[in-house]
C-alpha positions as CSV (number, residue, x, y, z in Angstrom):
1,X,-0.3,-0.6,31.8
2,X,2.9,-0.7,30.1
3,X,1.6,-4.3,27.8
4,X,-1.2,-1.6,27.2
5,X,1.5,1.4,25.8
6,X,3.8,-1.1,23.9
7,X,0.7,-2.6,21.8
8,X,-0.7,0.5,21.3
9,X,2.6,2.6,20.2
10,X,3.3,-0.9,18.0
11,X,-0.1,-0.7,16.5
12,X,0.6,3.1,15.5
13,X,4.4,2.2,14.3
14,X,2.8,-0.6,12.0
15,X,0.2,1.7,11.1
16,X,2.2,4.1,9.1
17,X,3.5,1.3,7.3
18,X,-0.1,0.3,6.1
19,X,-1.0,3.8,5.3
20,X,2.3,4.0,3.1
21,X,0.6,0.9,1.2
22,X,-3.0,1.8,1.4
23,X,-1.5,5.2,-0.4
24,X,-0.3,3.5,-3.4
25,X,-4.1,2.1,-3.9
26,X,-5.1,5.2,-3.3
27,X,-3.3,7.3,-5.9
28,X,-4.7,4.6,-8.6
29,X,-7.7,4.8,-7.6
30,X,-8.4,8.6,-7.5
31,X,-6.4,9.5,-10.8
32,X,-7.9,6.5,-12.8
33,X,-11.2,5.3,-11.1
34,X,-9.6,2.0,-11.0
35,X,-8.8,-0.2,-8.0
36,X,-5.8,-2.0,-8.3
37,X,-6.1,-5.3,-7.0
38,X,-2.5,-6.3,-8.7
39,X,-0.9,-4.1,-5.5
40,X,-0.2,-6.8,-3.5
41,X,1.5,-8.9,-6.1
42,X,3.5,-6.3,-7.0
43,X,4.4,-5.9,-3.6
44,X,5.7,-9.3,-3.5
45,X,7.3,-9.4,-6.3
46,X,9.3,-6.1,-5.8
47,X,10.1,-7.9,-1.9
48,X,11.7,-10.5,-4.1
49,X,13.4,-8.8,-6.4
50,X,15.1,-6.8,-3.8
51,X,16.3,-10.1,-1.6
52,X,17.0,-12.5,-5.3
53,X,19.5,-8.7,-6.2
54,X,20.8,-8.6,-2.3
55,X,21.1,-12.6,-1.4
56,X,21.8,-14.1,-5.0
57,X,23.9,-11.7,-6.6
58,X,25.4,-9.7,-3.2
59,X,24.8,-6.2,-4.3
60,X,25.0,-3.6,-2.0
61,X,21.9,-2.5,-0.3
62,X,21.9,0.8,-2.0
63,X,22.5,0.2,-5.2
64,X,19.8,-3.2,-5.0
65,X,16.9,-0.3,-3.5
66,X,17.8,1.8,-6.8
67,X,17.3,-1.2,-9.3
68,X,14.2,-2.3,-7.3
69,X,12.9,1.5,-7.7
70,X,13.5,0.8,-11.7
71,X,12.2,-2.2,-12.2
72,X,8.8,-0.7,-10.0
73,X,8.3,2.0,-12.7
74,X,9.2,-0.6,-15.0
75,X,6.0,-2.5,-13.7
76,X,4.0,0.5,-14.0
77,X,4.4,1.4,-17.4
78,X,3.8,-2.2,-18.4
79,X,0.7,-1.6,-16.5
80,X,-0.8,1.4,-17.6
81,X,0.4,0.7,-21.1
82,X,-0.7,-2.9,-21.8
83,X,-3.0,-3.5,-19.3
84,X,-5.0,-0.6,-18.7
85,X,-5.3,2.2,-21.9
86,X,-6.5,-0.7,-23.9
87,X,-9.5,-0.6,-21.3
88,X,-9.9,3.1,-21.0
89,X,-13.9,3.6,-21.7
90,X,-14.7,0.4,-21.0
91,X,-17.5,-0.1,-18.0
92,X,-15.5,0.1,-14.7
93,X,-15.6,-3.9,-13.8
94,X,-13.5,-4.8,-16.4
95,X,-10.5,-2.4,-15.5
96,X,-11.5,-4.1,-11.9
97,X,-11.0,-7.5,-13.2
98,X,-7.8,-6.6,-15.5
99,X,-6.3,-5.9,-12.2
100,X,-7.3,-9.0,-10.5
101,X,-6.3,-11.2,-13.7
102,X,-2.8,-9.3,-13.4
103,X,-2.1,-9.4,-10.4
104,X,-2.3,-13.2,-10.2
105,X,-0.2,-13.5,-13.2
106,X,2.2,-11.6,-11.3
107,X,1.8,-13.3,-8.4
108,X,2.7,-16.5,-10.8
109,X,5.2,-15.5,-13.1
110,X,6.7,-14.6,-9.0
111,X,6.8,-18.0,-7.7
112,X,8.0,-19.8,-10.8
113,X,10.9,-17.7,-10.9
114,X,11.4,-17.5,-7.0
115,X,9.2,-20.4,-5.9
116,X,6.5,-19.5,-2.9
117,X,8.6,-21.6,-0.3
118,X,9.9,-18.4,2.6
119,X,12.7,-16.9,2.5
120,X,14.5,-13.9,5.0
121,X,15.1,-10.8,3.6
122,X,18.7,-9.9,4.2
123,X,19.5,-7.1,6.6
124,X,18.4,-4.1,5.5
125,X,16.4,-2.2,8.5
126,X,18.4,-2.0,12.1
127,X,17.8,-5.4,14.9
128,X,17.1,-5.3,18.1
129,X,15.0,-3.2,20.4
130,X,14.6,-0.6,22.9
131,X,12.7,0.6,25.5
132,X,11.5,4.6,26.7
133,X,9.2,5.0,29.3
134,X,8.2,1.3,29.9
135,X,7.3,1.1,26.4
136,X,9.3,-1.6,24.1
137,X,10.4,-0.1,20.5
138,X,11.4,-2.6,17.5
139,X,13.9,-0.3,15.9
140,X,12.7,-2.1,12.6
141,X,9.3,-1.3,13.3
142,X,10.0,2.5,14.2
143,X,12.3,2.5,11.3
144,X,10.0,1.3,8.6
145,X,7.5,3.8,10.5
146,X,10.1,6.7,9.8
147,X,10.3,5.5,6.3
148,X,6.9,5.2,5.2
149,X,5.6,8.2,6.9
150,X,8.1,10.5,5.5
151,X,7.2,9.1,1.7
152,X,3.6,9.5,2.9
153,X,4.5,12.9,3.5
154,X,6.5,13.6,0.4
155,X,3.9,11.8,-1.8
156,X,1.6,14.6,-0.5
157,X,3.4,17.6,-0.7
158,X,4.0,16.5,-4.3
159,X,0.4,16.2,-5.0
160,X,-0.4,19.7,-3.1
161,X,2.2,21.8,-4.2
162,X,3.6,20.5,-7.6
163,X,2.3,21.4,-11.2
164,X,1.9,17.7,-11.8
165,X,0.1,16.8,-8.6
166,X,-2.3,19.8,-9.3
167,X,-2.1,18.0,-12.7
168,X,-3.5,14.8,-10.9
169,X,-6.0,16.3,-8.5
170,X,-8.0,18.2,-11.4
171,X,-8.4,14.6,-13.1
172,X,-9.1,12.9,-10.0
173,X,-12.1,15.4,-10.2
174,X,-13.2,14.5,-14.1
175,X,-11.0,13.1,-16.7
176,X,-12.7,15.4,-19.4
177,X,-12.6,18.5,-18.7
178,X,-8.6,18.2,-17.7
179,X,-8.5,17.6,-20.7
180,X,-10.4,19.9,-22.2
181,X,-8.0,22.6,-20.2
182,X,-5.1,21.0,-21.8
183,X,-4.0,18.3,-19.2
184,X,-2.7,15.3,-21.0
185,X,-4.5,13.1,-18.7
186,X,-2.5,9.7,-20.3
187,X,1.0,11.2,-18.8
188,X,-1.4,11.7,-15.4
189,X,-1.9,8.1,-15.4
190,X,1.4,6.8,-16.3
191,X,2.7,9.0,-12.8
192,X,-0.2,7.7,-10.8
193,X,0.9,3.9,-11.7
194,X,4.7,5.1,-11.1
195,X,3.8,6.4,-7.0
196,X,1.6,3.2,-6.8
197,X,4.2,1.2,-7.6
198,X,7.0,2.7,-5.9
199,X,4.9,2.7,-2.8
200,X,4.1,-0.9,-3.1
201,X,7.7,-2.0,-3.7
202,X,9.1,-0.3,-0.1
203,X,6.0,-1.4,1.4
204,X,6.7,-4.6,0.6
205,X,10.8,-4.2,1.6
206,X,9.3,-3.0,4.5
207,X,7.0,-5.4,5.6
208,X,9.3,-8.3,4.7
209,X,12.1,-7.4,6.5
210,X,10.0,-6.9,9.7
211,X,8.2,-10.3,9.0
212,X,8.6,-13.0,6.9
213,X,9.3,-13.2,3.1
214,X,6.3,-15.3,1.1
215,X,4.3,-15.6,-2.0
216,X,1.3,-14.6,0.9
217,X,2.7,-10.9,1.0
218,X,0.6,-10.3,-1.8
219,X,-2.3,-11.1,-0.2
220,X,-1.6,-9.3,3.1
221,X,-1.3,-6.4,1.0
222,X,-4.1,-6.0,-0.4
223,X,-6.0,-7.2,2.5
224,X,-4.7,-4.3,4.3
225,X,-4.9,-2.1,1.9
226,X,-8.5,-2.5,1.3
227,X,-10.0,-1.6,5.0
228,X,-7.7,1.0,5.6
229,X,-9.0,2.5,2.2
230,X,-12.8,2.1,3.2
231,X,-12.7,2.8,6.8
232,X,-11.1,6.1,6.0
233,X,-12.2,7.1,2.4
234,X,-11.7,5.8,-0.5
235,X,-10.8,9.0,-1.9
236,X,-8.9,11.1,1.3
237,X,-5.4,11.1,1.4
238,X,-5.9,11.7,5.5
239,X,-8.3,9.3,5.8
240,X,-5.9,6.6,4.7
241,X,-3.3,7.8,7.1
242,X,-6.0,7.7,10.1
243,X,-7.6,4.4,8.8
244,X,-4.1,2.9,8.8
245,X,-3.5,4.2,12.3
246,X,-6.5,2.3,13.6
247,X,-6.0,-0.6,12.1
248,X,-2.8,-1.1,13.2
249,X,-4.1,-0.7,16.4
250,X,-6.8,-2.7,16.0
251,X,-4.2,-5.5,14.7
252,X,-2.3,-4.8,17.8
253,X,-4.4,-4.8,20.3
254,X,-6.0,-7.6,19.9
255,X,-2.8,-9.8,19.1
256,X,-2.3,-8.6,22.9
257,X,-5.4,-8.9,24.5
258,X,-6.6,-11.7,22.5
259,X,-5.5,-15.5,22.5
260,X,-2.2,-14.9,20.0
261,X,-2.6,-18.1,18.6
262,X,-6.2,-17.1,17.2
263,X,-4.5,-15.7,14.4
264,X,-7.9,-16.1,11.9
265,X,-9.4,-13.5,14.4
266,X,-6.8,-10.9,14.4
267,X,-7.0,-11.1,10.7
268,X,-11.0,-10.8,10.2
269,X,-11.1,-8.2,13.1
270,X,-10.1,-5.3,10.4
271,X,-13.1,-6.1,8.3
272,X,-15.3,-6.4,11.1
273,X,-14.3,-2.2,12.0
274,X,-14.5,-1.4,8.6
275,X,-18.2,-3.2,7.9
276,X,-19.4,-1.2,11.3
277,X,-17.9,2.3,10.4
278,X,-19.9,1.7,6.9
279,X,-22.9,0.7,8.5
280,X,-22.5,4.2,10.6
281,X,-20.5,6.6,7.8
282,X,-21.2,4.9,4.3
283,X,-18.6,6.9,2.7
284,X,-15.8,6.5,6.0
285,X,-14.4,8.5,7.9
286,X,-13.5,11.3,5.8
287,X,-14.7,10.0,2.1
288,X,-16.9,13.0,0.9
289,X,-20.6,12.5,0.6
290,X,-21.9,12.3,-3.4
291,X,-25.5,13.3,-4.0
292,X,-26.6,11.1,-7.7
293,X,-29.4,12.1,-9.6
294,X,-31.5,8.7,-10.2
């Protein structure tokens, strides 16, 4: 019973990391119609920048997270400017693609400067463990759960309650006629890229200094990213916070119940979820239905 608690209270703690990630897709997607398949890599390469700033040069912890914040919006603006407003208009697989073709120049431009051999990200979340009630607690896992849910949080207060996330909602609805009321829908997209980056780079802090620091962060990413989106919605901010719940538990679980070693099976069981939910709810859990005129 209490193997049963730990995996499933682990699964929920690594959740909230995944739905900090799968958030940063998310805002992308719904403000632009584009999704970002260069999130990963710029996970990775933020994770990085952080340990090259912290292990090469010995800067503080703080004043490395606040040059690693920089350098994400610097990402984003190179982004949205040079990547994706030439594209604007253009049918929606090529924005698709851009993404993809970026991201792996990312990814490259990443390991020539840092190679893809693994490194250990310096000490930035709390060691050791604990235990309450039978049930073991990773403080770096209940950390980084603390963390991601409380930017989760933040990201959506800003988006409910702000001028600018209003801003961001009504052209998530149709580009046009924000415009048309006087949005200026380019400065939309240039703050969408800025929270999808920032979210990538802690996810990526995050997830490195829990696990293991590699040029295949980038791909774990995404790979999470992707069914958390689908199973929950590609377009619900809750949906991505549930989806990343059950995935982590599904992750969990099965690293617990099934042979550990198995890893290919632990990794393909997320997909396997998400294709049945689809086959049941096409548009998720909580996506919204869309009735199209043929």
């Amino acid at each position: 019973m209490d193997t049963l608690l730990t995996a499933i209270v682990q699964g929920l703690l690594l959740g909230g990391v995944y739905a900090l990630i799968a958030l940063g897709v998310l805002v992308i997607a719904k403000a632009t119609k584009v999704f970002n398949l260069a999130h990963g890599n710029i996970m990775m390469m933020s994770a990085f920048f952080t340990w090259w700033l912290i292990a090469q040069f010995g800067l503080p912890v703080w004043a490395s997270l606040i040059l690693v914040a920089l350098f994400s919006v610097v990402i984003a603006l190179t982004m949205e400017r040079l990547v994706m407003r030439p594209l604007v208009g253009r049918p929606m697989l090529i924005p698709f693609v851009a993404t993809l073709v970026a991201g792996l120049a990312i990814k490259g431009i990443s390991n020539l400067w840092w190679g893809g051999d693994p490194r250990t990200m310096p000490q930035i979340l709390p060691t050791g463990s604990f235990s309450a009630g039978g049930v073991a607690f990773s403080w770096a896992l209940l950390v980084s759960f603390i963390v991601a849910t409380v930017m989760f949080i933040a990201f959506v207060l800003f988006f409910q309650y702000t001028r600018m996330g209003l801003a961001m909602r009504s052209v998530a609805e149709h580009q046009v006629v924000s415009q048309s009321l006087g949005i200026n829908v380019k400065t939309v997209f240039i703050i969408s890229w800025i929270v999808g980056c920032l979210s990538a780079a802690v996810g990526g802090i995050l997830l490195s200094s829990m696990f293991i620091l590699d040029s295949s962060l980038g791909d774990f990413g995404i790979m999470r990213a992707l069914p958390v989106l689908l199973l929950g919605g590609i377009e619900s901010v809750p949906g991505a916070f549930v989806g990343a719940l059950i995935i982590g538990l599904v992750e969990t679980l099965s690293g617990t119940y099934i042979d550990p070693h198995v890893t290919a099976f632990r990794e393909v069981l997320p997909f396997v979820l998400m294709v049945v939910i689809l086959m049941i709810r096409p548009n998720g859990l909580f996506g919204l239905k869309q009735i199209r005129r043929i």
